[in-house]
C-alpha positions in Angstrom: -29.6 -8.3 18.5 -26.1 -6.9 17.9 -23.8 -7.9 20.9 -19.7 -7.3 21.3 -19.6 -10.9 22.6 -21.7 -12.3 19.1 -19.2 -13.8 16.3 -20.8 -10.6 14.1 -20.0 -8.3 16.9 -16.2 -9.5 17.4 -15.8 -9.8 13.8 -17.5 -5.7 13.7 -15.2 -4.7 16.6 -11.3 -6.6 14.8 -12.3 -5.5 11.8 -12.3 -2.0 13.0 -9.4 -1.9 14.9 -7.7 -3.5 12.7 -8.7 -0.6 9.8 -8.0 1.9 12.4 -4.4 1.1 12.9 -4.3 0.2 9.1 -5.3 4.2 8.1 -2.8 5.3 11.7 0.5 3.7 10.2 -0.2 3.4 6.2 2.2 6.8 5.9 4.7 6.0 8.8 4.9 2.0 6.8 6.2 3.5 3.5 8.4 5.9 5.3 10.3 3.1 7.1 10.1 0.6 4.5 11.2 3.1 1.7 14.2 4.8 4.4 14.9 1.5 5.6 15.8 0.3 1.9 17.5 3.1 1.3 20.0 2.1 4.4 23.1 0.3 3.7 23.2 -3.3 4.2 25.4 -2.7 7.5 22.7 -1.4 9.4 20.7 -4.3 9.6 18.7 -3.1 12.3 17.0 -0.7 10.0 17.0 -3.4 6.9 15.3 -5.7 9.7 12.7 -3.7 10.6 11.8 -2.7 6.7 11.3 -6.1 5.8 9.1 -6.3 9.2 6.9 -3.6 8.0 7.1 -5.3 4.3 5.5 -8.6 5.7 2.9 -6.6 8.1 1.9 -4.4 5.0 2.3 -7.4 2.2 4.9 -5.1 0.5 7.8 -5.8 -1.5 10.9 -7.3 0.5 13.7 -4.7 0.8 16.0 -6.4 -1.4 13.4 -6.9 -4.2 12.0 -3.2 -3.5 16.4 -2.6 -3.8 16.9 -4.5 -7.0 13.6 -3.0 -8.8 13.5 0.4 -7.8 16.4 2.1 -6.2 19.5 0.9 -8.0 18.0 1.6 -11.7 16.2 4.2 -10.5 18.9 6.2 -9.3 20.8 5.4 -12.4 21.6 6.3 -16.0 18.5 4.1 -17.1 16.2 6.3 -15.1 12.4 6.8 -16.3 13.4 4.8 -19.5 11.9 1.4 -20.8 15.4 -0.3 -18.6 13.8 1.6 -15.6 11.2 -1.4 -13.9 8.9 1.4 -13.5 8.5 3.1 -16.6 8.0 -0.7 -17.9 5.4 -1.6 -16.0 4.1 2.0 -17.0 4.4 1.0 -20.4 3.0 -2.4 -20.1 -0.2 -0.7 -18.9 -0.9 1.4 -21.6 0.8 4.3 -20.6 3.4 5.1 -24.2 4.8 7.9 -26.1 2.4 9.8 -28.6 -0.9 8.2 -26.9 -3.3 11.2 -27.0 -4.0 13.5 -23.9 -7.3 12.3 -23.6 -6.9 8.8 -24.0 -4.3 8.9 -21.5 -6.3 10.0 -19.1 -9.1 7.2 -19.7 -6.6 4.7 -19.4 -5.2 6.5 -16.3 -9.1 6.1 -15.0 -9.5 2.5 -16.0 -5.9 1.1 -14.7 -7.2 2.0 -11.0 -10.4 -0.3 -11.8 -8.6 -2.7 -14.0 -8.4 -6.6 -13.1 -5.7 -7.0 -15.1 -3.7 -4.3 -13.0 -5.4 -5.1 -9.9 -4.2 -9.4 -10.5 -0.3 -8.3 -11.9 0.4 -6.0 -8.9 -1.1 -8.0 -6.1 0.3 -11.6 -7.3 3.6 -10.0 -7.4 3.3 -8.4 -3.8 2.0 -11.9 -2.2 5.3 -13.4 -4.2 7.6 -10.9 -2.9 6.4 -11.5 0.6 6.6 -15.0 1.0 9.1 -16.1 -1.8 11.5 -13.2 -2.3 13.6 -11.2 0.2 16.3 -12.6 3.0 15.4 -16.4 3.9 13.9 -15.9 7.3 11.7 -13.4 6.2 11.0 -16.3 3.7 10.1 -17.9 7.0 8.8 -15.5 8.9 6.2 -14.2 6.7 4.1 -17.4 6.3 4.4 -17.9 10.1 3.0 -14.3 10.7 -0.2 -14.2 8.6 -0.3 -18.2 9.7 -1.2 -16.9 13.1 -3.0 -13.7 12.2 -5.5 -15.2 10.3 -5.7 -18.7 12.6 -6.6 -16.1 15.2 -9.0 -13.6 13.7 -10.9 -17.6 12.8 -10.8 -18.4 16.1 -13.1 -14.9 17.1 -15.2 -15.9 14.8 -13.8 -13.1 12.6 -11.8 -14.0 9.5 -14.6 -13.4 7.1 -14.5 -9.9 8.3 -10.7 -9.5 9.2 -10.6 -10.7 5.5 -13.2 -7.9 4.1 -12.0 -5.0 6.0 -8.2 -5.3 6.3 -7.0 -7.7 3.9 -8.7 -6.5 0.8 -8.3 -2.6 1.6 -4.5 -3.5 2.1 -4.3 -5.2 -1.3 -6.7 -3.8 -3.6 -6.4 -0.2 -2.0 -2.9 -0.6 -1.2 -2.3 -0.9 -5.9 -4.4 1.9 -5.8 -2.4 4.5 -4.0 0.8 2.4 -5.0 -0.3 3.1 -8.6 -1.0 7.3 -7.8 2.1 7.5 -6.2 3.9 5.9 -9.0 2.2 8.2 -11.7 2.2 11.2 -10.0 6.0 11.0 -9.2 8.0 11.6 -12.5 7.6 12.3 -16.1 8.2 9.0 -16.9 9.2 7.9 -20.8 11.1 11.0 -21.5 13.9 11.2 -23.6 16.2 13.3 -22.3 20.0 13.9 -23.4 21.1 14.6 -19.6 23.2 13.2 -17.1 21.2 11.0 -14.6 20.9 14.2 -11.6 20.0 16.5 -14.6 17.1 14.4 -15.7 16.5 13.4 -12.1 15.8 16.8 -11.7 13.9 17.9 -14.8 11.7 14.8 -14.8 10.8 14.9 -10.9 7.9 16.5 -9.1 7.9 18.5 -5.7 4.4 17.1 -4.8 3.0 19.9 -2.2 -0.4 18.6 -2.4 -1.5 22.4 -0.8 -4.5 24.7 -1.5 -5.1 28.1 -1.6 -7.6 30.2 0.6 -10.0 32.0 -1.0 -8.8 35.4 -2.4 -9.8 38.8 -1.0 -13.1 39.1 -2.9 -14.4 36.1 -1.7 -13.1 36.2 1.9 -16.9 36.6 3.4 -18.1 34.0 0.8 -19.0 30.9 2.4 -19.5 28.3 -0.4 -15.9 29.8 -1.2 -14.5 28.5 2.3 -16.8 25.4 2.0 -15.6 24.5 -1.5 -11.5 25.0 -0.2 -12.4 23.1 2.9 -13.9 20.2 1.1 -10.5 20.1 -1.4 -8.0 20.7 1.7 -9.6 17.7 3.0 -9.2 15.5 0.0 -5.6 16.9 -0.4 -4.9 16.1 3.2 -6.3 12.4 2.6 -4.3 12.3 -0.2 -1.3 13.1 1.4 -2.2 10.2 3.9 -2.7 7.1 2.1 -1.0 8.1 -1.0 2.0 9.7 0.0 2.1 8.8 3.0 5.6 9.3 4.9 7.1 11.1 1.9 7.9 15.2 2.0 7.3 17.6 -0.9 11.0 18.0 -1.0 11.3 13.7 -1.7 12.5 14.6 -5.1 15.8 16.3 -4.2 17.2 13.7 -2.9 17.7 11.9 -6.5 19.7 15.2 -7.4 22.1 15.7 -5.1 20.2 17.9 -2.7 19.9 15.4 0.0 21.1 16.7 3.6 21.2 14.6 6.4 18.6 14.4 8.9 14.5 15.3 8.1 14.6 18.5 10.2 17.9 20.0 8.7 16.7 19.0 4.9 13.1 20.7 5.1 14.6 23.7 6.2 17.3 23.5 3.2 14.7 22.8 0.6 11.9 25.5 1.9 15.1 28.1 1.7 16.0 26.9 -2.2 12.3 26.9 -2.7 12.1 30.4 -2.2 15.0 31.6 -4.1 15.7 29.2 -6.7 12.7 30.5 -9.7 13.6 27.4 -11.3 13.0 24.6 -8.4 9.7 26.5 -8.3 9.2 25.0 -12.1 8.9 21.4 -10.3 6.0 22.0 -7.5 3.1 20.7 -8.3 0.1 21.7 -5.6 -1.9 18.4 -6.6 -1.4 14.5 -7.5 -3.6 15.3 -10.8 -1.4 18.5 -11.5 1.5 16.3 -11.8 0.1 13.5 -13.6 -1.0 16.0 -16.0 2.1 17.1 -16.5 3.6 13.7 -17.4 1.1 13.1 -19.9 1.5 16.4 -21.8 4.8 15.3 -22.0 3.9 12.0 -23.1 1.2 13.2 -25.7 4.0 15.4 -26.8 6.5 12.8 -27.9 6.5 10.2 -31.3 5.4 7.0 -30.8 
């Protein structure tokens, strides 16, 4: 009989709480580990807590996450073969001139794919415990040390294993690798400065869907059919951009303004009357990927 007090029943009852406040803080964890890399090396209370957050979450340190993705990334080798993300883009498949289609099998079978699965989550464990500052270096071993010595101690580390640990790795690629593809058109030439083709090549990912239209106001599979996708959007949202705003993409162009409240207001007004920042919304993850690999399809090899 199922009791809370049973190994099976403390292992059920961790294991849940420990995927409940998994799915609470997946967006808030990006949001202060990506803002917290973005601070300046002064403020190492906010640097301090990012590389917290990257040991809790088995995410890049901030200084590796720093080195790979925000200095090139910001620069003139932006979304090319010299960017670390376009290469690892590359390395997967994902090339100029590669048919429409084809991209989008390969797009299917990179979210199932050992190989991807293996590369990312080998260089995640090495970023947590061998990259970064040298006590997080320390820190990170001691942490998991005494997570998982107590989870074995309840009886619970086979589940604390199977219902946190592999959802935060093997899930964790997953939305890191939607994110990723649904966030630029990567591996396109363009002859622009680096804010120009920041702003060409970037998506403002609204994720948003629209009600039913007049004639089908009374219809209820209508309704049904937009409240089954708002859902999936709103899920989306969650897990795969979790902590990030539909306006994100400004902020590689120059349109940053300080403080969350001030900028959303300051990107919904240029929204409105700017035609062509309108160009760069994309009301889905697959509307956006899409886009990239028209683009892609589009170019020689």
């Amino acid at each position: 009989m199922f009791e809370l007090s049973s190994p099976l029943g403390l292992t059920a009852a961790l294991a849940a709480s420990l995927m409940a406040a998994r799915l609470r803080v997946t967006g808030s964890a990006f949001l202060i580990h990506h803002m917290g890399s973005h601070s300046r090396k002064s403020d190492t209370r906010s640097r301090h807590i990012a590389e917290w957050v990257g040991i809790a979450t088995l995410s890049a340190s901030a200084e590796a996450y720093e080195a790979a993705h925000i200095k090139p990334h910001h620069g003139q080798v932006f979304a090319t073969l010299a960017d670390p993300d376009a290469a690892f883009l590359h390395g997967h498949g994902f090339r100029p001139g590669t048919p429409y289609d084809k991209l989008w099998l390969l797009f299917w079978w990179t979210l199932v794919s050992p190989r991807f699965h293996t590369q990312l989550t080998l260089a995640r464990l090495r970023s947590v415990f061998l990259e970064g500052p040298l006590w997080r270096q320390r820190a990170a071993p001691w942490f998991w040390g005494s997570v998982l010595a107590l989870a074995s101690c309840f009886g619970a580390l086979p589940g604390f294993l199977l219902a946190f640990v592999t959802p935060l790795l093997l899930l964790g690629n997953i939305a890191a690798f939607l994110e990723l593809a649904s966030e630029h058109v990567w591996l396109t030439c363009l002859d622009l400065p680096p804010k120009q083709r920041h702003r060409q090549l970037s998506h403002g990912r609204h994720l948003g869907v629209m009600p039913p239209q007049q004639s089908q106001r009374y219809n209820p599979v209508a309704w049904a059919w937009w409240l089954a996708r708002t859902a999936l959007a709103a899920a989306l949202r969650a897990t795969v951009l979790g902590g990030d705003l539909s306006w994100h993409h400004r902020h590689h162009t120059g349109g940053a303004v300080d403080g969350w409240k001030d900028a959303t207001q300051a990107y919904s007004a240029e929204f409105w009357n700017d035609k062509s920042e309108q160009q760069h919304a994309v009301a889905s993850i697959g509307e956006a990927i899409a886009r990239w690999f028209r683009s892609l399809s589009a170019q020689e090899q």
